[in-house]
Chimera marker file (.cmm) of the C-alpha trace (Angstrom):
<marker_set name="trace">
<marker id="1" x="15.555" y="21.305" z="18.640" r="1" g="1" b="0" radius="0.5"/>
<marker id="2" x="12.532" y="22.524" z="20.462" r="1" g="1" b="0" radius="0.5"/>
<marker id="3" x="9.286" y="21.534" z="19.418" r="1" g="1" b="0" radius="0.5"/>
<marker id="4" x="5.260" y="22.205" z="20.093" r="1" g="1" b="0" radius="0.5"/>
<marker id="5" x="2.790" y="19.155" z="20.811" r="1" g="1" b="0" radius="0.5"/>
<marker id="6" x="-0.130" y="18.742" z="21.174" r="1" g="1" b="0" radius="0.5"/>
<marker id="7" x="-1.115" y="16.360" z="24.289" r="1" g="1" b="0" radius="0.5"/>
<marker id="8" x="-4.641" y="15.494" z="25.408" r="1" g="1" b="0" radius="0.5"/>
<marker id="9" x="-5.294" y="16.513" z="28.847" r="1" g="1" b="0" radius="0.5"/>
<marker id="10" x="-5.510" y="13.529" z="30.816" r="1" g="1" b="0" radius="0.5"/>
<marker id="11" x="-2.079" y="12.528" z="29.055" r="1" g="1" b="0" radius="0.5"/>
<marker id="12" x="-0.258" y="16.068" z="29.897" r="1" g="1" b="0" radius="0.5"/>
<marker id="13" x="-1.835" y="15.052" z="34.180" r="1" g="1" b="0" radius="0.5"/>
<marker id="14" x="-0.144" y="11.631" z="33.914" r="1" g="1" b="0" radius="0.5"/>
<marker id="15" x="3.112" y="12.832" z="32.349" r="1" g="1" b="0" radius="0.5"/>
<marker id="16" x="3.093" y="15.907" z="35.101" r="1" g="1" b="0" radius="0.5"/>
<marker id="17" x="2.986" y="13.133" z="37.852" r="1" g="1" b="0" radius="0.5"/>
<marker id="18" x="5.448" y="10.795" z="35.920" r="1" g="1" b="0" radius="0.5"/>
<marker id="19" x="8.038" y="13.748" z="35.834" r="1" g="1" b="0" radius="0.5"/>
<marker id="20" x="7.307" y="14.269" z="39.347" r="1" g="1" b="0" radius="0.5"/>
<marker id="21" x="7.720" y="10.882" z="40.993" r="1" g="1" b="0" radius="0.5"/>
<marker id="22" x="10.936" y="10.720" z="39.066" r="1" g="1" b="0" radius="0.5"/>
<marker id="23" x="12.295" y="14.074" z="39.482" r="1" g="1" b="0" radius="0.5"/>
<marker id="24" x="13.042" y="14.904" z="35.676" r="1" g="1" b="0" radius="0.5"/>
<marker id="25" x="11.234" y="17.137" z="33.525" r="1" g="1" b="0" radius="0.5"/>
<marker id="26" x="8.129" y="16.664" z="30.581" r="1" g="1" b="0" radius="0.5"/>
<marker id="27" x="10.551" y="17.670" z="28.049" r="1" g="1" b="0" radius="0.5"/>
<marker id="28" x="13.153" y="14.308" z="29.500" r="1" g="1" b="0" radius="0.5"/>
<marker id="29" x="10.604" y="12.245" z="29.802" r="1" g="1" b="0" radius="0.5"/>
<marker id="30" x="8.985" y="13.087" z="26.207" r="1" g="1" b="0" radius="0.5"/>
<marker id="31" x="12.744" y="12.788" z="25.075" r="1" g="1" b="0" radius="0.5"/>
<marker id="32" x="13.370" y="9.453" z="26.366" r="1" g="1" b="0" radius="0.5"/>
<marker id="33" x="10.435" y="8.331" z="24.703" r="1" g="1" b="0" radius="0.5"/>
<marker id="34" x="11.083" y="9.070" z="21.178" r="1" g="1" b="0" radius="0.5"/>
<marker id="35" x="14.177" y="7.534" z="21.601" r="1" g="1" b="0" radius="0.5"/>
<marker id="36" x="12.506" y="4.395" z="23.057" r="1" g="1" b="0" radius="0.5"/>
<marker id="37" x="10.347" y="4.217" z="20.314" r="1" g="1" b="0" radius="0.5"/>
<marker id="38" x="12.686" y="4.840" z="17.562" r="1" g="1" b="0" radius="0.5"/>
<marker id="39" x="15.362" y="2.457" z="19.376" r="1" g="1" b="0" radius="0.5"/>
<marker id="40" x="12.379" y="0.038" z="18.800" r="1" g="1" b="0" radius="0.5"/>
<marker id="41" x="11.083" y="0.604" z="15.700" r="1" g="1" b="0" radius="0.5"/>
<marker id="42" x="12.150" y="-0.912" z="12.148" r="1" g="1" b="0" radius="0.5"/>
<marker id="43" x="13.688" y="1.413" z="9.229" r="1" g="1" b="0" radius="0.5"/>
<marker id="44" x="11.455" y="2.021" z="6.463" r="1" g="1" b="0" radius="0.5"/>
<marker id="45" x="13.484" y="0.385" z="4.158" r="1" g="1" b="0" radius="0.5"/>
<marker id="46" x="14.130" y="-3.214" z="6.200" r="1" g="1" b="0" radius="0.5"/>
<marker id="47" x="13.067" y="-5.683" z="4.046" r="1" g="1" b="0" radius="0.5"/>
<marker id="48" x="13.797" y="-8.218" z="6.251" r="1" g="1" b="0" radius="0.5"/>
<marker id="49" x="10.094" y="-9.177" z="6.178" r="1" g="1" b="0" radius="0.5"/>
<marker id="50" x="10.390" y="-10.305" z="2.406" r="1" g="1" b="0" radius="0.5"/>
<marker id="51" x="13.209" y="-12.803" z="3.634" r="1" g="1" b="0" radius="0.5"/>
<marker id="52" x="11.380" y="-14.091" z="6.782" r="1" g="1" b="0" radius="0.5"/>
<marker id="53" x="8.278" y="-15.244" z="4.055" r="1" g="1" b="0" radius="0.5"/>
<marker id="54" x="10.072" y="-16.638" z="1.317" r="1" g="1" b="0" radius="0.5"/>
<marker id="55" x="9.386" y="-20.222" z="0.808" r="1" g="1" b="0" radius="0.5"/>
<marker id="56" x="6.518" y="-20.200" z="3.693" r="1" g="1" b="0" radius="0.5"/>
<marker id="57" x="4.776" y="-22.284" z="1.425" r="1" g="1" b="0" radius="0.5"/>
<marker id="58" x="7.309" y="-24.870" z="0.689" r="1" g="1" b="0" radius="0.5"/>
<marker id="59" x="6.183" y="-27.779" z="2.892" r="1" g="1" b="0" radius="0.5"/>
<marker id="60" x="2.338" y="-27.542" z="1.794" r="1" g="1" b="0" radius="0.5"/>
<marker id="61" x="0.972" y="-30.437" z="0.530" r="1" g="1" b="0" radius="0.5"/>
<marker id="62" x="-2.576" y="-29.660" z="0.512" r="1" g="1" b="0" radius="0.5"/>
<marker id="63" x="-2.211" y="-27.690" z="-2.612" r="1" g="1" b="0" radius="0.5"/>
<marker id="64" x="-0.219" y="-30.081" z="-4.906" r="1" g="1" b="0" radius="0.5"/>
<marker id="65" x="2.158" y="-28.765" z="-7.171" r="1" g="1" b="0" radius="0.5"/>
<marker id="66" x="3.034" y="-25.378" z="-6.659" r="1" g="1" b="0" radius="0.5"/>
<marker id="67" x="3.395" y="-23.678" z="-9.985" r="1" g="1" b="0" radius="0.5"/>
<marker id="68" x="0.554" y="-25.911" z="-10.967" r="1" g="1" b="0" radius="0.5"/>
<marker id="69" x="-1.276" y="-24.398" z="-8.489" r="1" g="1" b="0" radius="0.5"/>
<marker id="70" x="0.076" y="-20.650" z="-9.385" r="1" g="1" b="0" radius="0.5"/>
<marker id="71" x="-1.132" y="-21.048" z="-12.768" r="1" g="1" b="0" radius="0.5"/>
<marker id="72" x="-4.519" y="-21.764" z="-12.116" r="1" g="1" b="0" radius="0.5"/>
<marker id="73" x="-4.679" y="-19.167" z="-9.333" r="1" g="1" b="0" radius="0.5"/>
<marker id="74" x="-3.788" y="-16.517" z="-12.226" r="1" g="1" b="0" radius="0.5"/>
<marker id="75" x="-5.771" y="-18.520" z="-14.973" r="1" g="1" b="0" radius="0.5"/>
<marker id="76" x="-8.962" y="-17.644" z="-12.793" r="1" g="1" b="0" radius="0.5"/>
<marker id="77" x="-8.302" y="-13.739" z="-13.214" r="1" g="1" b="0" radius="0.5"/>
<marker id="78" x="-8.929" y="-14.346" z="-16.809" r="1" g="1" b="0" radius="0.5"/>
<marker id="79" x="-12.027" y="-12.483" z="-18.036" r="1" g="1" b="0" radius="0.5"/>
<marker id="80" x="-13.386" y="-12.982" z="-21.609" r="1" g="1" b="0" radius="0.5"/>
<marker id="81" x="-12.556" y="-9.635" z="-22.697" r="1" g="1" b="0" radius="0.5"/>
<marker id="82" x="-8.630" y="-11.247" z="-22.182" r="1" g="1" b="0" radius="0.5"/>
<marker id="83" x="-6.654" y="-11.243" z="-24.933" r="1" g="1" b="0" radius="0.5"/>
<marker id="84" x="-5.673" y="-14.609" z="-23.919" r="1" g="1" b="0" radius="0.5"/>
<marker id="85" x="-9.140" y="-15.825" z="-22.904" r="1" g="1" b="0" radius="0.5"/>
<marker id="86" x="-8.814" y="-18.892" z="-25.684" r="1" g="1" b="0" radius="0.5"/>
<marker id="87" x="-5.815" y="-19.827" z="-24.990" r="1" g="1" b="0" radius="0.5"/>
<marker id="88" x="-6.319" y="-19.868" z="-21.058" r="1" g="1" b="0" radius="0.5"/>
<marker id="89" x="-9.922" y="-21.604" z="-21.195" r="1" g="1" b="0" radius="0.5"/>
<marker id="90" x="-8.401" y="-24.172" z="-23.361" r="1" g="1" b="0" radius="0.5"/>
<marker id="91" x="-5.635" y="-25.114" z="-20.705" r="1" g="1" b="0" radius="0.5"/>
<marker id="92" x="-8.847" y="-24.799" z="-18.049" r="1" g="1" b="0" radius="0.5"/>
<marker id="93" x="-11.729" y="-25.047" z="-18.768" r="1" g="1" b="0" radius="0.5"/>
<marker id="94" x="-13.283" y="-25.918" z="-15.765" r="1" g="1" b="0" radius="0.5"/>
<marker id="95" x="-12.938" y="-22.381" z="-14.538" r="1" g="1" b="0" radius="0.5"/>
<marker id="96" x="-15.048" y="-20.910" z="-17.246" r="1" g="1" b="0" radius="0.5"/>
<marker id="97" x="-18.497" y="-21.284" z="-18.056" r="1" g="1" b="0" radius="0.5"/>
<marker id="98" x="-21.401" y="-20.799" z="-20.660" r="1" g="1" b="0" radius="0.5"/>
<marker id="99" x="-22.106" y="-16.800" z="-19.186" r="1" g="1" b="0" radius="0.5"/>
<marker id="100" x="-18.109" y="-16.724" z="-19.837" r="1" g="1" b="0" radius="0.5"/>
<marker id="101" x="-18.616" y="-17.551" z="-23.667" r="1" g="1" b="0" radius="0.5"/>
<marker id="102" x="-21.424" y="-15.352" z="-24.167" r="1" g="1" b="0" radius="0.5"/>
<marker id="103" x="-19.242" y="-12.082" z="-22.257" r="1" g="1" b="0" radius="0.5"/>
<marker id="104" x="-16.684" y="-13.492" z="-24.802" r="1" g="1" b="0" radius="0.5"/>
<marker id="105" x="-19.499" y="-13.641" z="-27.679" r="1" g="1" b="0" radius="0.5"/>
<marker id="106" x="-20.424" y="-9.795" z="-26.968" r="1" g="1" b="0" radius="0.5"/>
<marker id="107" x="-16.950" y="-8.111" z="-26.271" r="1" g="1" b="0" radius="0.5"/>
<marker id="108" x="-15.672" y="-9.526" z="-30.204" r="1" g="1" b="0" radius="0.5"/>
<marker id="109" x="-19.161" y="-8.985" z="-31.932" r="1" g="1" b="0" radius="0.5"/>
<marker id="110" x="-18.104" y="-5.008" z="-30.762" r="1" g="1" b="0" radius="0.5"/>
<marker id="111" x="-14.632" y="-4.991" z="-31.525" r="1" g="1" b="0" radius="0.5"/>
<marker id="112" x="-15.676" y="-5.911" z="-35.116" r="1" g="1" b="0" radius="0.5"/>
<marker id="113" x="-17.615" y="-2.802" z="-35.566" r="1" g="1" b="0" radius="0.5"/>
<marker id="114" x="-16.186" y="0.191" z="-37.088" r="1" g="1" b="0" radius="0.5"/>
<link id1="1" id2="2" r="1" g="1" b="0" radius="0.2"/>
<link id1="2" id2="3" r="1" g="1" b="0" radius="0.2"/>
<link id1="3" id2="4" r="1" g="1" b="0" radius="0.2"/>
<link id1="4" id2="5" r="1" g="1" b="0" radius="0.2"/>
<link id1="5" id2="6" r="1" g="1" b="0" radius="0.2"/>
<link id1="6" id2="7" r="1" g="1" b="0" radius="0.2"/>
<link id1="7" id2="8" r="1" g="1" b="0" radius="0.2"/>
<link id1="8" id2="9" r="1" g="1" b="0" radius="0.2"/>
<link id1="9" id2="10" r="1" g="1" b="0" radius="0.2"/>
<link id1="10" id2="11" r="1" g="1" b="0" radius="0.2"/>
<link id1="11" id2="12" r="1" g="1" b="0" radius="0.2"/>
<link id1="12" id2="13" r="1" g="1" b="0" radius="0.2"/>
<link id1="13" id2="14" r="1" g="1" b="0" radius="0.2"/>
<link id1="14" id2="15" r="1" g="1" b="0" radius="0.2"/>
<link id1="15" id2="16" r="1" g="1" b="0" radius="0.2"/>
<link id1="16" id2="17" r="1" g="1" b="0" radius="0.2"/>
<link id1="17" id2="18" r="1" g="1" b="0" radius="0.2"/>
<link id1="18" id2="19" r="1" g="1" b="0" radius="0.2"/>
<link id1="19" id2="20" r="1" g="1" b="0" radius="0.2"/>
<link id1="20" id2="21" r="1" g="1" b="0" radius="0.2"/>
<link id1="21" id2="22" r="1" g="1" b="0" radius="0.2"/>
<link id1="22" id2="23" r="1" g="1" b="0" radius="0.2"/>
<link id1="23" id2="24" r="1" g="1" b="0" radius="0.2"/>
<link id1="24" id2="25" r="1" g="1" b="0" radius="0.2"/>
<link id1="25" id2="26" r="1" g="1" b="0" radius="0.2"/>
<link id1="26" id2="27" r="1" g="1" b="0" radius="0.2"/>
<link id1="27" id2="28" r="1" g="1" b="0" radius="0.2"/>
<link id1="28" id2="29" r="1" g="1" b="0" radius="0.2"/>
<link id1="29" id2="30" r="1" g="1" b="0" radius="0.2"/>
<link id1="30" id2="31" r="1" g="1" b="0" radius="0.2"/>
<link id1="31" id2="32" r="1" g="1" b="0" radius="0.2"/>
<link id1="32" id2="33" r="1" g="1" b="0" radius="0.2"/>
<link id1="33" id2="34" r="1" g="1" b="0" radius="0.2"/>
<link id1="34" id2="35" r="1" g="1" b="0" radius="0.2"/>
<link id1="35" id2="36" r="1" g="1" b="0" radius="0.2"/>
<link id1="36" id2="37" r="1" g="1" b="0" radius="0.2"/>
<link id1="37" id2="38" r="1" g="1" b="0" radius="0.2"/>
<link id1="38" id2="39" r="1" g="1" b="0" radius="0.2"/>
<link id1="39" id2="40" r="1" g="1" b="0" radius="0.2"/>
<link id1="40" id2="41" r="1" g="1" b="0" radius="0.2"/>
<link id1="41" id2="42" r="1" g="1" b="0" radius="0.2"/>
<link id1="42" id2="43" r="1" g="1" b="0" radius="0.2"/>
<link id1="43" id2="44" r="1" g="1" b="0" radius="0.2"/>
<link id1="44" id2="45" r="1" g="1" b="0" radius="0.2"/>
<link id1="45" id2="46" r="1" g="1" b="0" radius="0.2"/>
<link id1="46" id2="47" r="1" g="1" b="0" radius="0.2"/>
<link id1="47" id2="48" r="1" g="1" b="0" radius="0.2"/>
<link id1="48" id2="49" r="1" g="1" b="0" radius="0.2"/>
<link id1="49" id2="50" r="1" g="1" b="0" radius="0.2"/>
<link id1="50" id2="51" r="1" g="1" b="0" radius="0.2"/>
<link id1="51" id2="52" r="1" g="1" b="0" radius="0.2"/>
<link id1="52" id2="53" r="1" g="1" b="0" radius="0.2"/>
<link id1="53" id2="54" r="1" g="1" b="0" radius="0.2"/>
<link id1="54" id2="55" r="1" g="1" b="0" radius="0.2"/>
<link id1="55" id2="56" r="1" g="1" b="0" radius="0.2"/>
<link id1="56" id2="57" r="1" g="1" b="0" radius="0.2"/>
<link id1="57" id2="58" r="1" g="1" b="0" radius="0.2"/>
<link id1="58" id2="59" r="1" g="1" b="0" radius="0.2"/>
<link id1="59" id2="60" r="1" g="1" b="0" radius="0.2"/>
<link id1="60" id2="61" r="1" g="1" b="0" radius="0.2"/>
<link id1="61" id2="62" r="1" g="1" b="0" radius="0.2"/>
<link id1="62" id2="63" r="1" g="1" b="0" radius="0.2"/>
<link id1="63" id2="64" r="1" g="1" b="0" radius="0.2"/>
<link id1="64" id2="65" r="1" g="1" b="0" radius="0.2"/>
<link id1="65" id2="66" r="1" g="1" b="0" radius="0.2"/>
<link id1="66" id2="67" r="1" g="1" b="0" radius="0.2"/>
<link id1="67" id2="68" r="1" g="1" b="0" radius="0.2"/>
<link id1="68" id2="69" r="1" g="1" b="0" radius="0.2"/>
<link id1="69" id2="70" r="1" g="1" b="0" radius="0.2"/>
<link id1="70" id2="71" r="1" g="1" b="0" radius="0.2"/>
<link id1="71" id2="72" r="1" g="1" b="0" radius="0.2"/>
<link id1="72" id2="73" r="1" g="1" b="0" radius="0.2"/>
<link id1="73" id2="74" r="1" g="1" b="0" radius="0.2"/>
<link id1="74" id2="75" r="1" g="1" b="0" radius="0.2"/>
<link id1="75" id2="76" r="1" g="1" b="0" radius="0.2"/>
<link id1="76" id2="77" r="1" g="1" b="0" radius="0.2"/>
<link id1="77" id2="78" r="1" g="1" b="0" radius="0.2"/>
<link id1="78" id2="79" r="1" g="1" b="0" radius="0.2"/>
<link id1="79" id2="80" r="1" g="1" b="0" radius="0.2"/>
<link id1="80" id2="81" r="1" g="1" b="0" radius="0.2"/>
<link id1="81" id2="82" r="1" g="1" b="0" radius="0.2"/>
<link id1="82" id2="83" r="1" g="1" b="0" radius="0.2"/>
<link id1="83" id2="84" r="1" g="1" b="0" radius="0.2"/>
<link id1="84" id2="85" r="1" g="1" b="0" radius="0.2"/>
<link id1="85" id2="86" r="1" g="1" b="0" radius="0.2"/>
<link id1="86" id2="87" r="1" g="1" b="0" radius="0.2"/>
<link id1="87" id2="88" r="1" g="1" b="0" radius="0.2"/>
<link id1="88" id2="89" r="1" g="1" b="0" radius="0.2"/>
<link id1="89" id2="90" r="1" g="1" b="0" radius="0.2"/>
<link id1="90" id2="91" r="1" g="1" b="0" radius="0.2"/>
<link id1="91" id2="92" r="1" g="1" b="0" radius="0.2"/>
<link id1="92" id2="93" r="1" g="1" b="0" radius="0.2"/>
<link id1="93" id2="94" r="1" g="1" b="0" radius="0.2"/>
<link id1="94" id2="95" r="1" g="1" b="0" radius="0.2"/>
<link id1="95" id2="96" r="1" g="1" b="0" radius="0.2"/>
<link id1="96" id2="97" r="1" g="1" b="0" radius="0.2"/>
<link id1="97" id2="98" r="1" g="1" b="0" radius="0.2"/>
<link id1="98" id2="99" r="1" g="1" b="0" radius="0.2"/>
<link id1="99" id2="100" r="1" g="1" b="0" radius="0.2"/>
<link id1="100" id2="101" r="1" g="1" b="0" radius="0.2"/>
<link id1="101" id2="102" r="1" g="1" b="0" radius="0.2"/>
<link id1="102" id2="103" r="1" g="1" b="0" radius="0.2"/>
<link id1="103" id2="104" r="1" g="1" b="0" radius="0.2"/>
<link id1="104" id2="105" r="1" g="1" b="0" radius="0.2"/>
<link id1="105" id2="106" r="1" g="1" b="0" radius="0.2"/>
<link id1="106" id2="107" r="1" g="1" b="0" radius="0.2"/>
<link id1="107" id2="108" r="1" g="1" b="0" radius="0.2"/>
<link id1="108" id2="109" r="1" g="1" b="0" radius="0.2"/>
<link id1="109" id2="110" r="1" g="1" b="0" radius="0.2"/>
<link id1="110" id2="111" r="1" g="1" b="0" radius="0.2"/>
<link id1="111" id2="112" r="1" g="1" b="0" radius="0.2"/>
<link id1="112" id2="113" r="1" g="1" b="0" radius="0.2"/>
<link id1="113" id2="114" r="1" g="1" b="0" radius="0.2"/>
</marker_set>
């Protein structure tokens, strides 16, 4: 298949004197490089990268116990327009404070009105 690209100039000089010091053509040499590259390159859909990280965390110790940990990680995205803002600040309350309650204060006093 032929194709057109476009090469910046000082690229096109130095793969005119690569072709020339080895005595094959722009076209080989542009050729052999997309094959280089795609010889070197992952698929798209390798997800070998998702089984090279799982359990990455398992000998931490600075963080304690790890779905411990997870739950208050995703108990801090709690804001107090949360359906489950009670429920959450109840199990943590440490993570929420008196500007919390008042956000909470405001977002029912407007869901009561009509």
């Amino acid at each position: 298949m032929r194709t057109l690209i476009d090469l910046p100039e000082d690229d096109m000089k130095w793969l005119d004197r690569k072709a020339a010091e080895q005595g094959r053509s722009r076209a080989a040499l542009v050729r052999e490089a997309v094959s280089n590259y795609r010889a070197g390159s992952k698929p798209v859909e390798d997800m070998s990268w998702l089984d090279d990280a799982f359990g990455i965390w398992k000998h931490r110790t600075d963080i304690g116990d790890a779905v411990e940990w997870q739950r208050r990680e995703r108990a801090s995205w709690t804001r107090p327009w949360d359906h489950d803002y009670e429920d959450v600040k109840a199990e943590f309350p440490d993570l929420f404070d008196e500007e919390d309650d008042r956000q909470r204060a405001i977002y029912l006093a407007k869901q009561k009105k009509p």
